[in-house]
Predicted model as a PDB file, atoms N, CA, C, CB and O in Angstrom, pLDDT in the B-factor column:
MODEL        1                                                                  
ATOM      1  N   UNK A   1       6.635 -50.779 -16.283  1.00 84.00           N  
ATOM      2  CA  UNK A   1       7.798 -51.235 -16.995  1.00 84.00           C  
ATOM      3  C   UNK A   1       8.890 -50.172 -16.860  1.00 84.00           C  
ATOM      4  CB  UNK A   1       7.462 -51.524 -18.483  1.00 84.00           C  
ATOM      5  O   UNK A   1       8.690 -48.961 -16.771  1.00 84.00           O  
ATOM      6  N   UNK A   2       9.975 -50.743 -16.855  1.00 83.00           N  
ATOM      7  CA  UNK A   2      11.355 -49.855 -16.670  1.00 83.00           C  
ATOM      8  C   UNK A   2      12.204 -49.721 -17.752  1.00 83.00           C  
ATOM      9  CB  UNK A   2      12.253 -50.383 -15.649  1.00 83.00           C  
ATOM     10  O   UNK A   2      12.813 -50.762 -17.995  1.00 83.00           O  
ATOM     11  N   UNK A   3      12.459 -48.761 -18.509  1.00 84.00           N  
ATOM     12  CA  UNK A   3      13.434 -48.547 -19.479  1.00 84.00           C  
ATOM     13  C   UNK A   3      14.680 -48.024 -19.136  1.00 84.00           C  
ATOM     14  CB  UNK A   3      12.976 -47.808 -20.357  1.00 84.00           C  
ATOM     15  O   UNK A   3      14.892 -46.959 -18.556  1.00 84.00           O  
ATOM     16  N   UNK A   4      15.758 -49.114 -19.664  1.00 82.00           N  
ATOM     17  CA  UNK A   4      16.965 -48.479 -19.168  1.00 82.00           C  
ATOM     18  C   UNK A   4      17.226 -47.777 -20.895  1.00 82.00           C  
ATOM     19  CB  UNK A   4      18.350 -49.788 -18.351  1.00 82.00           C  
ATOM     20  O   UNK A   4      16.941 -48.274 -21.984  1.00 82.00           O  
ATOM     21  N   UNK A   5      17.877 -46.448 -20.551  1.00 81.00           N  
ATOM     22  CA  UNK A   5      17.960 -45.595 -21.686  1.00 81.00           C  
ATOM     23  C   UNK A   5      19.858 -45.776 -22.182  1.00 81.00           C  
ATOM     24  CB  UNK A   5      17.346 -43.782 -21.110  1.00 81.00           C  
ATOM     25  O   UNK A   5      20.430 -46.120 -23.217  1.00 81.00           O  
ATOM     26  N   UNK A   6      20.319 -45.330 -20.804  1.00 84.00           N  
ATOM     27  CA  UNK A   6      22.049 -46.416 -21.233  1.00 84.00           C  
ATOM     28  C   UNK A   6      22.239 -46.542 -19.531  1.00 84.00           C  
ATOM     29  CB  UNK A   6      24.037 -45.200 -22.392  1.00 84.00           C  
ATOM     30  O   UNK A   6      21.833 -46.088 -18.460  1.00 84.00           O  
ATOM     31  N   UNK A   7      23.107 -47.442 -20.099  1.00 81.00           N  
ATOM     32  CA  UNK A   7      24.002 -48.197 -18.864  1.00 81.00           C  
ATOM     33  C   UNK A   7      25.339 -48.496 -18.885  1.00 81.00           C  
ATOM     34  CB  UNK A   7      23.564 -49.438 -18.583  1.00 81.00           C  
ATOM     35  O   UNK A   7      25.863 -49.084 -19.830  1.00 81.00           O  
ATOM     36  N   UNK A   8      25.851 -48.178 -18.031  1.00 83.00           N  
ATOM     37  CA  UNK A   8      27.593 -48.129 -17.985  1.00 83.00           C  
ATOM     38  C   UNK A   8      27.976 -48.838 -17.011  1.00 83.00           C  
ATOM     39  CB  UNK A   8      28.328 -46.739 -17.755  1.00 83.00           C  
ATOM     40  O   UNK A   8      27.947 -48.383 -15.867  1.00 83.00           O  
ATOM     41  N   UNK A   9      28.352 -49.923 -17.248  1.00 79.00           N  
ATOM     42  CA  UNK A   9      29.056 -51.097 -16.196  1.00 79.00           C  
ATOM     43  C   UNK A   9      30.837 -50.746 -16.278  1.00 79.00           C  
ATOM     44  CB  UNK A   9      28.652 -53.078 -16.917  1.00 79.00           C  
ATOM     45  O   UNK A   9      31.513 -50.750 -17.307  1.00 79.00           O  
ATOM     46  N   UNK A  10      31.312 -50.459 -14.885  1.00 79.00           N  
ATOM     47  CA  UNK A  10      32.520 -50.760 -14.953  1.00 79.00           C  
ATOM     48  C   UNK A  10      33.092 -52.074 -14.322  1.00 79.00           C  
ATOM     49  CB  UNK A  10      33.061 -49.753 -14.509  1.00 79.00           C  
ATOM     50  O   UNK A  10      32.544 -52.377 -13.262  1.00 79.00           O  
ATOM     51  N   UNK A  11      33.859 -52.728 -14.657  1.00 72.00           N  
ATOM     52  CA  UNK A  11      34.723 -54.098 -13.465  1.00 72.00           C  
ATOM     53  C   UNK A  11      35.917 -53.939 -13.656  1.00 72.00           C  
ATOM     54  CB  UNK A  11      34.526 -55.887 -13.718  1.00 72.00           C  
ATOM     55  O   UNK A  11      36.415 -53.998 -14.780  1.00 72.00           O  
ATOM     56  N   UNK A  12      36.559 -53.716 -12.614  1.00 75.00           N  
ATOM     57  CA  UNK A  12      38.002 -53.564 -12.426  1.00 75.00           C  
ATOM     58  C   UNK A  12      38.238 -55.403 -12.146  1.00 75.00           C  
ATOM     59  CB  UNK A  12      38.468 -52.274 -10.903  1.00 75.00           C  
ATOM     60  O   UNK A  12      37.766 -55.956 -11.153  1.00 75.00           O  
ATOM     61  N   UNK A  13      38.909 -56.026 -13.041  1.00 70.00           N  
ATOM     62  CA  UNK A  13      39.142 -57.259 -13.176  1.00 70.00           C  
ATOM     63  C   UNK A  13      40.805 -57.092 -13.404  1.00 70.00           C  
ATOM     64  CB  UNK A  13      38.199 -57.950 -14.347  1.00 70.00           C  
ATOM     65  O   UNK A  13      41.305 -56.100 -13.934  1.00 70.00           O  
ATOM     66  N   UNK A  14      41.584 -58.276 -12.892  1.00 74.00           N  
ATOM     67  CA  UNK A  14      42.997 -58.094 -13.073  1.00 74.00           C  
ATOM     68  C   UNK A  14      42.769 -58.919 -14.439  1.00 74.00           C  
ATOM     69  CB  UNK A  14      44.154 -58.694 -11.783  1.00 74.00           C  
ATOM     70  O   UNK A  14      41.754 -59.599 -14.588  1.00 74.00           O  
ATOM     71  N   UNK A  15      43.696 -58.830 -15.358  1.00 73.00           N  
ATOM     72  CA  UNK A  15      44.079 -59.165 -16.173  1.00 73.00           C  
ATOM     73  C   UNK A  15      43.606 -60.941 -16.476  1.00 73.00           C  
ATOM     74  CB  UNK A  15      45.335 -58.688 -15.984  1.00 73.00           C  
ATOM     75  O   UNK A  15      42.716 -61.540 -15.874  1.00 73.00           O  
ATOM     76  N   UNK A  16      44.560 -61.543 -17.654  1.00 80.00           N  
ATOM     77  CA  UNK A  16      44.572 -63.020 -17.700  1.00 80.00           C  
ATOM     78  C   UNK A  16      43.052 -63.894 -17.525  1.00 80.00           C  
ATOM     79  CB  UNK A  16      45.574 -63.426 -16.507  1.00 80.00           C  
ATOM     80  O   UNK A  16      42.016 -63.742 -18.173  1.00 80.00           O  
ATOM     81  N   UNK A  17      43.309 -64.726 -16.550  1.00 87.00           N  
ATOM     82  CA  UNK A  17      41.768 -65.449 -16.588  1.00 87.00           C  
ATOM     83  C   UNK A  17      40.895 -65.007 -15.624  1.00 87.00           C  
ATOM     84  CB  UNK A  17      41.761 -66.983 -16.365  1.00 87.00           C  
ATOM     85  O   UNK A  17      40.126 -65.869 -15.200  1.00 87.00           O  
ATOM     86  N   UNK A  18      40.813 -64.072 -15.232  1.00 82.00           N  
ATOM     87  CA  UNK A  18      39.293 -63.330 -14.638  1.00 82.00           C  
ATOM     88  C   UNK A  18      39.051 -62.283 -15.841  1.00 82.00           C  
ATOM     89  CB  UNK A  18      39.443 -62.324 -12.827  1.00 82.00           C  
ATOM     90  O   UNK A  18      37.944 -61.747 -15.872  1.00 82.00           O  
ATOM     91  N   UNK A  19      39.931 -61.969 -16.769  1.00 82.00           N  
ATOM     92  CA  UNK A  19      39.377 -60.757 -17.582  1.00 82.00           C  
ATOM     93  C   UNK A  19      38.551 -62.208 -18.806  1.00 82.00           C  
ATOM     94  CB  UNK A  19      41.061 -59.282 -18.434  1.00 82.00           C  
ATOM     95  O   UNK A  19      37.370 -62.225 -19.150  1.00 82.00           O  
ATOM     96  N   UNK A  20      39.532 -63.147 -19.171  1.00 86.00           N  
ATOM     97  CA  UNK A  20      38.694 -64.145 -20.070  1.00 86.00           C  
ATOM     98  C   UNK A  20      37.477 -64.773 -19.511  1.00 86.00           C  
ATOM     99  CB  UNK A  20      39.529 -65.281 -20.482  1.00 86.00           C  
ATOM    100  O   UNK A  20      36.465 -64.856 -20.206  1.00 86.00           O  
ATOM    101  N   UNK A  21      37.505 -65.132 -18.541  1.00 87.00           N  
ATOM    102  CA  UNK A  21      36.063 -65.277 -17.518  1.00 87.00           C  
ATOM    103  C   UNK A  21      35.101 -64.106 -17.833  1.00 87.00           C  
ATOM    104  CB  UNK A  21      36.435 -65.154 -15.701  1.00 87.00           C  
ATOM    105  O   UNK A  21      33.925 -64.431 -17.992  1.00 87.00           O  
ATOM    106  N   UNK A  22      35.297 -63.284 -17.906  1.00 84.00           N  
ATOM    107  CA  UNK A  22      34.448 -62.132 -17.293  1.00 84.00           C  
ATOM    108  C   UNK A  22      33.695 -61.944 -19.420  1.00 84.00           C  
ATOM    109  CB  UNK A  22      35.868 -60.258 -16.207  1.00 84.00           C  
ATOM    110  O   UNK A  22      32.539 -61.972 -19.843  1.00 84.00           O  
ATOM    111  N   UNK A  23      34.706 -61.817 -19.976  1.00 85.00           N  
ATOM    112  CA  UNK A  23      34.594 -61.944 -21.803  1.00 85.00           C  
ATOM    113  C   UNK A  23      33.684 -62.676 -21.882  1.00 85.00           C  
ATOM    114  CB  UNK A  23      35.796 -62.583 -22.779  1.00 85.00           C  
ATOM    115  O   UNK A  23      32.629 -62.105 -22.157  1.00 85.00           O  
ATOM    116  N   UNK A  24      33.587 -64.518 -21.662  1.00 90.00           N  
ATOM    117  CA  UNK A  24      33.451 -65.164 -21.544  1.00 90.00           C  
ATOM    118  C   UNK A  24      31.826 -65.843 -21.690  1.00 90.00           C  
ATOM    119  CB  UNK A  24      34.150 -65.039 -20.841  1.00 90.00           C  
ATOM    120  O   UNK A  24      31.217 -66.600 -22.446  1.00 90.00           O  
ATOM    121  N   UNK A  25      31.554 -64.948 -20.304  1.00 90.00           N  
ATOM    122  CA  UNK A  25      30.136 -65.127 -19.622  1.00 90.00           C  
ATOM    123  C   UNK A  25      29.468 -63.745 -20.126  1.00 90.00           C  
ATOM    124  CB  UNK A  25      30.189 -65.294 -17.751  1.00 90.00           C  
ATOM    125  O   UNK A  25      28.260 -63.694 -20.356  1.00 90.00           O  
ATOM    126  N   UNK A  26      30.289 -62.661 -20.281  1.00 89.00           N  
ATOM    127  CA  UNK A  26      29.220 -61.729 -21.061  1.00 89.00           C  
ATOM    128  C   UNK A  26      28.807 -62.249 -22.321  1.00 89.00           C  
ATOM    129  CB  UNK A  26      29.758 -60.322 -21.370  1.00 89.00           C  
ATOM    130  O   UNK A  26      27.615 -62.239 -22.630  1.00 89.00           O  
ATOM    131  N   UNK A  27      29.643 -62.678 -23.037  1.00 92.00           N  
ATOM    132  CA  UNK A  27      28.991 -62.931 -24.371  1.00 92.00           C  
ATOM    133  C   UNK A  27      28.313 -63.490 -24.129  1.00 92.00           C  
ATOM    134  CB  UNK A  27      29.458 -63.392 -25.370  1.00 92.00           C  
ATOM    135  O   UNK A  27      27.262 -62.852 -24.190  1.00 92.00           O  
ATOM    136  N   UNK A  28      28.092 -64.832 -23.715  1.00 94.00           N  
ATOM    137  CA  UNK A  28      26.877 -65.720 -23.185  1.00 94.00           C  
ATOM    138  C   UNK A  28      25.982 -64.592 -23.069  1.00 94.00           C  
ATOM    139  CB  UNK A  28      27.079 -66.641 -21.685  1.00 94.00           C  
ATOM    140  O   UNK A  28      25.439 -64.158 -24.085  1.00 94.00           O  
ATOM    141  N   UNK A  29      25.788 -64.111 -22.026  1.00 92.00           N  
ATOM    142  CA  UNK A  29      24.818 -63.691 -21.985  1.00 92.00           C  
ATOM    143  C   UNK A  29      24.225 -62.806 -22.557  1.00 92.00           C  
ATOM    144  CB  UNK A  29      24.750 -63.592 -21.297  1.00 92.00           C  
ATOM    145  O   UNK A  29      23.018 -62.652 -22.371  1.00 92.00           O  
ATOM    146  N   UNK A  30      24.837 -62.125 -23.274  1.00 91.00           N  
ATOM    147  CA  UNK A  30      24.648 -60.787 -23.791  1.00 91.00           C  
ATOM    148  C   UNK A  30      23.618 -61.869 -25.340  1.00 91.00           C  
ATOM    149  CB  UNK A  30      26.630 -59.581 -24.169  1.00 91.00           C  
ATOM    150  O   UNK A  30      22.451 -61.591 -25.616  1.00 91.00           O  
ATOM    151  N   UNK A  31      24.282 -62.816 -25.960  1.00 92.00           N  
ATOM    152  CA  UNK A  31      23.854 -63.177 -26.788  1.00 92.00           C  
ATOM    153  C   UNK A  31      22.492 -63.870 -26.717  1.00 92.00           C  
ATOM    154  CB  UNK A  31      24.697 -63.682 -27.184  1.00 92.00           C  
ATOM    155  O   UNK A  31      21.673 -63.656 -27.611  1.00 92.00           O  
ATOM    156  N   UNK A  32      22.172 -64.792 -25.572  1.00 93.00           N  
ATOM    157  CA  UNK A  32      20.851 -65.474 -24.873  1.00 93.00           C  
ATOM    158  C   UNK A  32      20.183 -64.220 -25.085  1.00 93.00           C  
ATOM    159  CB  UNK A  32      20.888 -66.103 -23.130  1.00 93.00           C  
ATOM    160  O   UNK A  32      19.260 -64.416 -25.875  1.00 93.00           O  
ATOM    161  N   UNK A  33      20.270 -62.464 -24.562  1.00 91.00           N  
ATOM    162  CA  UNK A  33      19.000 -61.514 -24.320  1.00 91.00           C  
ATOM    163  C   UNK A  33      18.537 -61.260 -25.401  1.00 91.00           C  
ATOM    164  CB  UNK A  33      19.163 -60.247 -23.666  1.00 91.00           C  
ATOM    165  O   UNK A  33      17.343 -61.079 -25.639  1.00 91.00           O  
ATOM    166  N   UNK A  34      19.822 -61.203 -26.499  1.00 92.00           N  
ATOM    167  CA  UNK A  34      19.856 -60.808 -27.985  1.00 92.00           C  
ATOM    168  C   UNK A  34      18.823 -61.742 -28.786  1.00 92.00           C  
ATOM    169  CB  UNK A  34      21.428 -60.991 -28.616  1.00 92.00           C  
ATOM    170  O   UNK A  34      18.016 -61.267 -29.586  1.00 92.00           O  
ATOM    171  N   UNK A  35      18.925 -63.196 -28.481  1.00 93.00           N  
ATOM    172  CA  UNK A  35      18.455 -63.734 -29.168  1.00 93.00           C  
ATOM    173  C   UNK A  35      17.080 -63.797 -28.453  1.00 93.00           C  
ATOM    174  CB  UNK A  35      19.181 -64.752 -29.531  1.00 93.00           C  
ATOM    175  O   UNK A  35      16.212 -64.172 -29.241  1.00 93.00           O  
ATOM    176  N   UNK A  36      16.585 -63.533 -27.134  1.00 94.00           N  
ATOM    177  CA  UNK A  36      15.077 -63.565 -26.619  1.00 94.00           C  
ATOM    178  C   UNK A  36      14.644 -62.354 -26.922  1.00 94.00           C  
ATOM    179  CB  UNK A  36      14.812 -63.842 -25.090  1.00 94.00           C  
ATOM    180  O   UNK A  36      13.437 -62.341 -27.162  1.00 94.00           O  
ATOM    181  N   UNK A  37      15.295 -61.098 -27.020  1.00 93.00           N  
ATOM    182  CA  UNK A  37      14.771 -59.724 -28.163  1.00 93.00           C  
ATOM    183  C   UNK A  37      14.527 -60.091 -29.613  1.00 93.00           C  
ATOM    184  CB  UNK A  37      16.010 -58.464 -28.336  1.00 93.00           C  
ATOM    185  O   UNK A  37      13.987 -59.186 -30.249  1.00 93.00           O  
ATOM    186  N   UNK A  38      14.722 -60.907 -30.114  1.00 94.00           N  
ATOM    187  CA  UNK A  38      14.723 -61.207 -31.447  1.00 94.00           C  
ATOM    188  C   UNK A  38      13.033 -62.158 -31.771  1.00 94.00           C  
ATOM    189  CB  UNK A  38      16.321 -62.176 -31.734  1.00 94.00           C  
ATOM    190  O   UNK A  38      12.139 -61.961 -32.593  1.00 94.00           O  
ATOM    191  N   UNK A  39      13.260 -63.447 -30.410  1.00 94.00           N  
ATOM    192  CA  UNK A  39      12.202 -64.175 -30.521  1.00 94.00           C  
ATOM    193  C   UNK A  39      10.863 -62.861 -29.810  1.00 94.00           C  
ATOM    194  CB  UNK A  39      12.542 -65.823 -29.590  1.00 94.00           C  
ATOM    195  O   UNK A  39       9.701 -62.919 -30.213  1.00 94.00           O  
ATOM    196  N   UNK A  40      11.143 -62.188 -29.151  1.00 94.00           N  
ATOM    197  CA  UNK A  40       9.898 -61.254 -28.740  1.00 94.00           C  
ATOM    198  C   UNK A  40       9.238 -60.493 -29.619  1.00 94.00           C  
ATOM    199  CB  UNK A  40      10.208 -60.339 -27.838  1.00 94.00           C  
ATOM    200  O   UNK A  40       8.012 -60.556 -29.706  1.00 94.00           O  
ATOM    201  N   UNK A  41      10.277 -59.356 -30.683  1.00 94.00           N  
ATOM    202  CA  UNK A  41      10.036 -58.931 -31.963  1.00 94.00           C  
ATOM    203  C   UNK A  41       9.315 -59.815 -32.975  1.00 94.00           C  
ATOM    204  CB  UNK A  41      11.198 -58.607 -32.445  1.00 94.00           C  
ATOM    205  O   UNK A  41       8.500 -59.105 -33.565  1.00 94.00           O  
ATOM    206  N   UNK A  42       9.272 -61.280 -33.494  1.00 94.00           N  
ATOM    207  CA  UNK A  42       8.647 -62.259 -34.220  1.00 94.00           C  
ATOM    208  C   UNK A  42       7.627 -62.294 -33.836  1.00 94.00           C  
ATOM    209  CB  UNK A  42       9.077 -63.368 -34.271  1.00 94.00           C  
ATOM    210  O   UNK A  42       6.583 -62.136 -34.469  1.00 94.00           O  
ATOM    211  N   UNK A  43       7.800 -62.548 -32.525  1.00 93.00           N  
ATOM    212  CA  UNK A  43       6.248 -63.257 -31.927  1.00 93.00           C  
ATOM    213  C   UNK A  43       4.979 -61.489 -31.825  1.00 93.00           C  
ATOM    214  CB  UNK A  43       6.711 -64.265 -29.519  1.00 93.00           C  
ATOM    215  O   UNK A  43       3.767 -61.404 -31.624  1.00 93.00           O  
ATOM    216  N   UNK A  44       5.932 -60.521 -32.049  1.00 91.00           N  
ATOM    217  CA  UNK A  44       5.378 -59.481 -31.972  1.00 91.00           C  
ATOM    218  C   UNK A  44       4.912 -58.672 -33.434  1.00 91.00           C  
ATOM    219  CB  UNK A  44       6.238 -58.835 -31.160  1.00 91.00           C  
ATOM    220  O   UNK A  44       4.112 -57.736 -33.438  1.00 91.00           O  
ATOM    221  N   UNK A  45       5.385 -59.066 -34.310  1.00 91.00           N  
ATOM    222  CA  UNK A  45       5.517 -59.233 -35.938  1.00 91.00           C  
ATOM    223  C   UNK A  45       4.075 -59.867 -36.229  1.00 91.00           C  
ATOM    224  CB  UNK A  45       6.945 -60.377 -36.517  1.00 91.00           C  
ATOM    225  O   UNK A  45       3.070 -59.419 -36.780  1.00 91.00           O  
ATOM    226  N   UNK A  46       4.419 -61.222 -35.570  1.00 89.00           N  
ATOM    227  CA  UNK A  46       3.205 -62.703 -36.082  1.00 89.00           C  
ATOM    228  C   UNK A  46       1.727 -62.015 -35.476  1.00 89.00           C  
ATOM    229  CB  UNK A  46       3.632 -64.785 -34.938  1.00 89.00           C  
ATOM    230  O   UNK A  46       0.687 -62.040 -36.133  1.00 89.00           O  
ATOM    231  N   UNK A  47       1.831 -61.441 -34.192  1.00 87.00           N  
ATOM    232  CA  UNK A  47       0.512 -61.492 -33.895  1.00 87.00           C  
ATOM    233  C   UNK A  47      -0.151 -59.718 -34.724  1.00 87.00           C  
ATOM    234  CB  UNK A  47       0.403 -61.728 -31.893  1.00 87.00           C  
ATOM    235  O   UNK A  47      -1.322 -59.427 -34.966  1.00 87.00           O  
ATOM    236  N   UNK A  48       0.969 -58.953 -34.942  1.00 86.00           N  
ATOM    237  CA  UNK A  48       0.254 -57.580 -35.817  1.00 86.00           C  
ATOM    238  C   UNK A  48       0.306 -58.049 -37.046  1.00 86.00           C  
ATOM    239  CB  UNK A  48       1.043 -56.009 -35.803  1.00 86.00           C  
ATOM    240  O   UNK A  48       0.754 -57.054 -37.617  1.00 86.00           O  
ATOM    241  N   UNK A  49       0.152 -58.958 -37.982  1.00 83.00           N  
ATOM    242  CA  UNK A  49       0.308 -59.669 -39.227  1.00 83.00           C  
ATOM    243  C   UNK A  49      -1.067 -60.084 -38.821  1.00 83.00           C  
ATOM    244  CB  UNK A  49       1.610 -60.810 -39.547  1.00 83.00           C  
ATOM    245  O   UNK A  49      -1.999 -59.455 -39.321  1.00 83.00           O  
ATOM    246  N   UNK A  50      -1.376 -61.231 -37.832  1.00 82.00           N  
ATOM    247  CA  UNK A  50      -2.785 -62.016 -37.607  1.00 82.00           C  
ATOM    248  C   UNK A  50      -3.655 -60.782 -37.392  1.00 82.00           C  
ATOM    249  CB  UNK A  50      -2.855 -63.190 -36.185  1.00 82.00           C  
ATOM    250  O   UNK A  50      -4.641 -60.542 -38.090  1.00 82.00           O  
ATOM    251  N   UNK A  51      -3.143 -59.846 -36.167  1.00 78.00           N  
ATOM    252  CA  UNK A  51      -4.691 -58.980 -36.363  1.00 78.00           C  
ATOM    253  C   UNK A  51      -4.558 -58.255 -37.319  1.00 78.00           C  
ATOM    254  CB  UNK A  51      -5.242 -58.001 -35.237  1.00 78.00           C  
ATOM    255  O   UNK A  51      -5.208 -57.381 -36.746  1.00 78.00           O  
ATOM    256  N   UNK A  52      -4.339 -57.837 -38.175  1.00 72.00           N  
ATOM    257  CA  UNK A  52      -4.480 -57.055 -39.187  1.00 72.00           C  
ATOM    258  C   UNK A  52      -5.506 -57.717 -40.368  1.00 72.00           C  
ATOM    259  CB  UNK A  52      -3.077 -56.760 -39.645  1.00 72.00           C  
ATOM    260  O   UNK A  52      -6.511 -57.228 -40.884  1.00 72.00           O  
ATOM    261  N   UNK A  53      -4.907 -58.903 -40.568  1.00 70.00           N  
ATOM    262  CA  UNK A  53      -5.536 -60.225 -41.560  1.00 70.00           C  
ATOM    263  C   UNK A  53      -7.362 -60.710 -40.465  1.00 70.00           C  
ATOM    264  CB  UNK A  53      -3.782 -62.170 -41.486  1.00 70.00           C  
ATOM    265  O   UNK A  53      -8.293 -61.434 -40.819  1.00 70.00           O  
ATOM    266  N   UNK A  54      -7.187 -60.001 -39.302  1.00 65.00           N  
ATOM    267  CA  UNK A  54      -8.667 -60.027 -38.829  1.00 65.00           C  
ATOM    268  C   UNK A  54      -9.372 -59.032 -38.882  1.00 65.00           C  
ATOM    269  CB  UNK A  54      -8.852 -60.340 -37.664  1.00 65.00           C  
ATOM    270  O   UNK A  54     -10.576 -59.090 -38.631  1.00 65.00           O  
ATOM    271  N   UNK A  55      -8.652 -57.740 -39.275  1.00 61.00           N  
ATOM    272  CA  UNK A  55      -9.620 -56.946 -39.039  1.00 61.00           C  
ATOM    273  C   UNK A  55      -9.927 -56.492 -40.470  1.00 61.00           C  
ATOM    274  CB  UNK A  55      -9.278 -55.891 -38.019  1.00 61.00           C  
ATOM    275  O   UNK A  55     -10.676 -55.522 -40.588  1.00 61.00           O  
ATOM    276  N   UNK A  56      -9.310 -57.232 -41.861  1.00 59.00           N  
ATOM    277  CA  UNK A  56      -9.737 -57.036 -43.052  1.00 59.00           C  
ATOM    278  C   UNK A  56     -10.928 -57.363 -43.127  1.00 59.00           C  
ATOM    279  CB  UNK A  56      -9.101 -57.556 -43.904  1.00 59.00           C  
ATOM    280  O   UNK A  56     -11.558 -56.848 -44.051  1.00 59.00           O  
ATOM    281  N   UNK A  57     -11.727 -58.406 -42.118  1.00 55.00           N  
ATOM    282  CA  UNK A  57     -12.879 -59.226 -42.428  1.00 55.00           C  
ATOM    283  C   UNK A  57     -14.190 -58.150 -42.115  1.00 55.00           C  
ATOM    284  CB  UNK A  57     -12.870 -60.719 -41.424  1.00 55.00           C  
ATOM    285  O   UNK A  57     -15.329 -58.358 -42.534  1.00 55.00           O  
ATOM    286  N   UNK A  58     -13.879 -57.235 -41.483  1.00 55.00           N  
ATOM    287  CA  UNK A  58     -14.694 -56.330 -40.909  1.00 55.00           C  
ATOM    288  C   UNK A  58     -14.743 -55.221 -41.690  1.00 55.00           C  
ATOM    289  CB  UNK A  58     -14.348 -56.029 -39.661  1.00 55.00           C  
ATOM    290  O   UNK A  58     -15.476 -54.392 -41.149  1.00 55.00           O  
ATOM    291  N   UNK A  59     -14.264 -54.802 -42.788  1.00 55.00           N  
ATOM    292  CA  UNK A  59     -14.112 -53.526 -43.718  1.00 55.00           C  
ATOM    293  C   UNK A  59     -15.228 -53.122 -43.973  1.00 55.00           C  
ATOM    294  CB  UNK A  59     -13.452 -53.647 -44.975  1.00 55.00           C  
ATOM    295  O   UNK A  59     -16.041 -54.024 -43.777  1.00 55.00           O  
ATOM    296  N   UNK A  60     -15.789 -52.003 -44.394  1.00 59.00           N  
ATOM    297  CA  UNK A  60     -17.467 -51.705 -45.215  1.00 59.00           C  
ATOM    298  C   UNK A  60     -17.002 -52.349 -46.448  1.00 59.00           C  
ATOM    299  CB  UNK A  60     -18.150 -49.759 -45.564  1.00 59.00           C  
ATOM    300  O   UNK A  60     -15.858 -52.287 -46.899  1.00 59.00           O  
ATOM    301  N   UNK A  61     -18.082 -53.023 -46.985  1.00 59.00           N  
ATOM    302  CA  UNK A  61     -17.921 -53.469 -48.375  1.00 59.00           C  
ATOM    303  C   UNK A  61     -17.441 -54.791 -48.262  1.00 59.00           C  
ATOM    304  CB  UNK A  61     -16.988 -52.609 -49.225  1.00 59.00           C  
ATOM    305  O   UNK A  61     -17.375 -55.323 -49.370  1.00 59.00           O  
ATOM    306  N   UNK A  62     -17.123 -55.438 -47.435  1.00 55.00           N  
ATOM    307  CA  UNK A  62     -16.095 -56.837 -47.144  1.00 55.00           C  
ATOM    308  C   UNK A  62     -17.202 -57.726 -47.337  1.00 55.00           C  
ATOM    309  CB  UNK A  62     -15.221 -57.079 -45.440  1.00 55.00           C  
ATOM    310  O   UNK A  62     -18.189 -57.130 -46.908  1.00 55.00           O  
ATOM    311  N   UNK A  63     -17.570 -58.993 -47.822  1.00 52.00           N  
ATOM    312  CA  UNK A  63     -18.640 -60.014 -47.909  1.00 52.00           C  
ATOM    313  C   UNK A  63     -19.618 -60.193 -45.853  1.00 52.00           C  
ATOM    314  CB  UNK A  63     -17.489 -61.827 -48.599  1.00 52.00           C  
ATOM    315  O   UNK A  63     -20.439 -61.108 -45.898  1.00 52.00           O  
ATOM    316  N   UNK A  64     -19.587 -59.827 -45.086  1.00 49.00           N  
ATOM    317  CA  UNK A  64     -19.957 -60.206 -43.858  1.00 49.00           C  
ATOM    318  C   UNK A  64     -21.380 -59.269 -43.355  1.00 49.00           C  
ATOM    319  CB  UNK A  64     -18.616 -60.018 -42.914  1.00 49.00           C  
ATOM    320  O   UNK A  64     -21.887 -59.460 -42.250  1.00 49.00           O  
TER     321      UNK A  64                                                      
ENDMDL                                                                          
END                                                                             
């Protein structure tokens, strides 16, 4: 796996509608990664919530 630590994009865009284009489609996208970091964190939440609630069953002293 690759960690980007920072990243610096420059685009020399002229003005008017390539700079609103360019606004445009970042937000798009920027917001789609935002929101699949968000669903990854949950789904990463849900499953250390489930094993945790499995490995109570195994304690010394637990009924098993």
């Amino acid at each position: 796996m690759v960690t980007i630590q920072h990243l610096e994009v420059q685009f020399d865009v002229e003005g008017g509608e390539e700079e609103q284009l360019f606004v445009t489609l970042f937000n798009k996208y920027i917001e789609e990664w935002s929101r699949r970091q968000e669903a990854q964190r949950r789904v990463r939440d849900t499953m250390t919530r489930t094993r945790d609630l499995g490995d109570r069953d195994h304690e010394p002293g637990r009924g098993r």
